[in-house]
C-alpha positions, 0 to 999 in steps of 0.5 A: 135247156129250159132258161129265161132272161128278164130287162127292164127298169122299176120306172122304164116303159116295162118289163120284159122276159125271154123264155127259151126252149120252152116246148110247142103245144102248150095251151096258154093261160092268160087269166092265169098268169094275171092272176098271179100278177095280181097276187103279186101287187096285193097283200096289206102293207103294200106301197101307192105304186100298186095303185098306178100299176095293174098288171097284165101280160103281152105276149110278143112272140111264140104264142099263135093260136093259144099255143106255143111255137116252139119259139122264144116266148117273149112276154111283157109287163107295161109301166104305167107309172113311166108316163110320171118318170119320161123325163127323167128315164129318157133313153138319151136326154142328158141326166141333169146334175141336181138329179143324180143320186150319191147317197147309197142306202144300205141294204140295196145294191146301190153302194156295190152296183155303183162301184161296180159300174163305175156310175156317178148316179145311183139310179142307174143301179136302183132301178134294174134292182128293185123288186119290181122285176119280179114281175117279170119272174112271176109271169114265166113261173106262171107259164112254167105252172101252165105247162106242169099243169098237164102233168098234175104238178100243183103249186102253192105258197103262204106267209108263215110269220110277218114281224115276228108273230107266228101263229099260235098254239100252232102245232096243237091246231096242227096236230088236231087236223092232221094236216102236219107233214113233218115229224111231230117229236120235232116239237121238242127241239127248236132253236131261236130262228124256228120258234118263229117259224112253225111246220108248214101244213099240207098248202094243198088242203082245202080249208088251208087253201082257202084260208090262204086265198081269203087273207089278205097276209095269205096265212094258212091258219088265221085265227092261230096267227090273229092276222088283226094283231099283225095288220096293227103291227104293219100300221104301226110300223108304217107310222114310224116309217119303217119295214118289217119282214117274215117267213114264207113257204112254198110247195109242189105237189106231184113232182114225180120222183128222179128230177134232178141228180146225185151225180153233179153238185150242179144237178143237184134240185135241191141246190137250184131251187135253193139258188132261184128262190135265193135270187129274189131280191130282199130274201135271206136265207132258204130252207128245203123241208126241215131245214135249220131244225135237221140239225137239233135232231136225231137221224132217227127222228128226221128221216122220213121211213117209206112205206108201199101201198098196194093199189089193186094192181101188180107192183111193176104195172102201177105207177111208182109214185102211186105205191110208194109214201113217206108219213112224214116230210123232214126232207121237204120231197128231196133227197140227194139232190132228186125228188123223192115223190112226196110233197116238195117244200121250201121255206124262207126268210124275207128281210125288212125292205131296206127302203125306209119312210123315215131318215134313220140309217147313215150312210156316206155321199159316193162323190165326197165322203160326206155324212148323210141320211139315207134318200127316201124313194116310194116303198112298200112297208111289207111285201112279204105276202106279194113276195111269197108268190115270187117265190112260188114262181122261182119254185115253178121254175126249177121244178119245170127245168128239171122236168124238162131236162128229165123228159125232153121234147120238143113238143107237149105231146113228145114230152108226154110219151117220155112221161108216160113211159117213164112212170110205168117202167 
């Protein structure tokens, strides 16, 4: 089955991912995929590391010709900053002493990584888990959208609330375009967590779309969320020299209906999205469709009735996915664990980077006990907008591996024999 590792450190030489069982035939991308890097170091709040890095794949292996092999595709992401880090990320040059780092901060993997590993210095844990590895995930979701792509499988992704601020007056400007997917009698519940997180729209829209691409915080809606108001919150809060988080969602569209299953609690779609996009470092929770507000519900206002639609043609002959729809989406296009055709929409929170500015959380020297302040390292003061394209990768992703896993295949061509007769059974 489809699977992909990644190495490398924040400061090494690079990152670098290994896809496996990847099929042959497929036409790459690389503006593509840089493209996407590119999102991923943009968005206002970001750090001065991005202005060091500019990110552009390499392929090392299973690509000849524009296509891939069949082979292990090797891909990887220089380091531009490890030229400032030689000394002190050296393979084999001894680690000076006054160098070592005993002080964890909270909220990273520092105090659990280095106990876990028995190591006297915190680096050797900071550096594989910093968020900077995301972009080796972003590079194989891309090259999972590449694939989907022949198969009209579209993927997007938006910030929903930086801080705390949501759009305003939403639901009304919502309603107004029709562009809500969700049930509009929701409205009437809500509990504390979703005030903060309105219904995400149709992200496939053209003006939402464009929207997205022309905001620097990659807001669907603007005006409603007064992007100036959340850019003097993200100024004020590097200032004080601390974070802030928020909301981001993901969707894709096309996903014909059966991937994934009811069978096995691990092949459940809903559970490996839910995993994948859990993985990304700094995210909190997830939520597919509705989510938290399923349970402020009635059934009879959360689930989504289904309705068929001729379409000039006999029912068996016409491609179900073309004949079946829902008119709302409380389920998020999944329902016992398999894609149910409709739009597949995941939503989740981004905690506050851990890494602050300023001296303000407490924490203890590993090696003596001793009281200290948390050690400051360069950081973003908000990267939920670079973080809601990891997202959309870790989507990618799970989408691809069922799809896989569904249509089998060697080859592109294979895979869309299997497709094809799939749909039109």
């Amino acid at each position: 089955m489809l699977r992909f590792l990644t190495a490398g450190e924040s400061h090494g030489k690079g990152l670098v991912a290994i896809m496996d069982n990847f099929p042959a035939g497929v036409k790459m991308d690389e503006d593509f995929i840089n493209e996407k890097l590119r999102l991923r170091q943009s968005g206002y709040g970001r750090g001065a590391r991005q202005k060091i890095e500019t990110d552009k794949i390499e392929f090392l292996s299973g690509i000849r010709g524009g296509f891939t092999t069949g082979s292990p595709v090797s891909l990887f992401i220089k380091n531009k900053d490890y030229e400032n880090w030689r000394e002190r990320m050296d393979a084999f040059k001894p680690v000076p002493e006054e160098s070592k780092i005993h002080a964890p901060r909270p909220g990273h993997a520092d105090f659990a990584g280095s106990i876990k590993f028995g190591l006297d210095d915190i680096r050797n844990v900071l550096e594989r888990s910093s968020a900077r590895e995301t972009a080796s995930r972003v590079a194989v979701g891309a090259v999972c959208q590449i694939f989907l792509r022949n198969f009209g499988i579209e993927f997007a992704s938006a910030v929903l609330s930086i801080g705390g601020i949501s759009e305003e007056k939403a639901e009304e400007k919502k309603e107004e375009k029709g562009t809500d997917l969700f049930c509009a009698s929701q409205k009437k519940r809500y509990v504390p967590f979703s005030d903060a997180s309105p219904f995400p729209a149709d992200l496939f829209n053209e003006t939402i779309r464009r929207n997205i691409d022309d905001s620097e915080l990659r807001m669907p809606y603007p005006e409603a969320y007064s992007e100036e108001k959340i850019k003097k919150l993200i100024d004020e809060t590097k200032a004080e020299g601390d974070t802030v988080g928020g909301l981001i969602t993901a969707q894709a569209k096309g996903v014909p209906v059966g991937l994934g299953s009811f069978t096995q609690w691990d092949e459940k779609l809903d559970a490996h999205i839910a995993m994948s996009v859990m993985s990304i470092q700094a995210i909190k929770s997830v939520e597919i469709g509705a989510g938290v507000k399923s349970a402020f519900l009635k059934g009879s206002e959360y689930h989504d009735s289904i309705y068929y639609q001729e379409k000039g043609t006999d029912f068996k002959s016409a491609p179900f996915s073309a004949s079946f729809y829902r008119k709302t989406d409380n389920a998020g296009g999944i329902e016992g664990g398999m894609s149910n055709g409709e739009i597949i929409s995941v939503t989740c929170a981004m905690k506050p980077i851990p890494t602050l500015m300023k001296p303000y959380l407490d924490t203890v020297d590993l090696k003596t006990g001793e009281a200290r302040k948390a050690f400051l390292e360069r950081s973003d003061v908000c990267a939920v907008p670079a973080a809601s394209i990891v997202v959309e990768s870790a989507l990618a992703f799970s989408i691809c591996y069922f799809f896989l896993k569904k249509f089998g295949g060697d080859s592109l061509s294979e895979i869309g024999r299997n497709y094809e007769g799939y749909v039109r059974k």
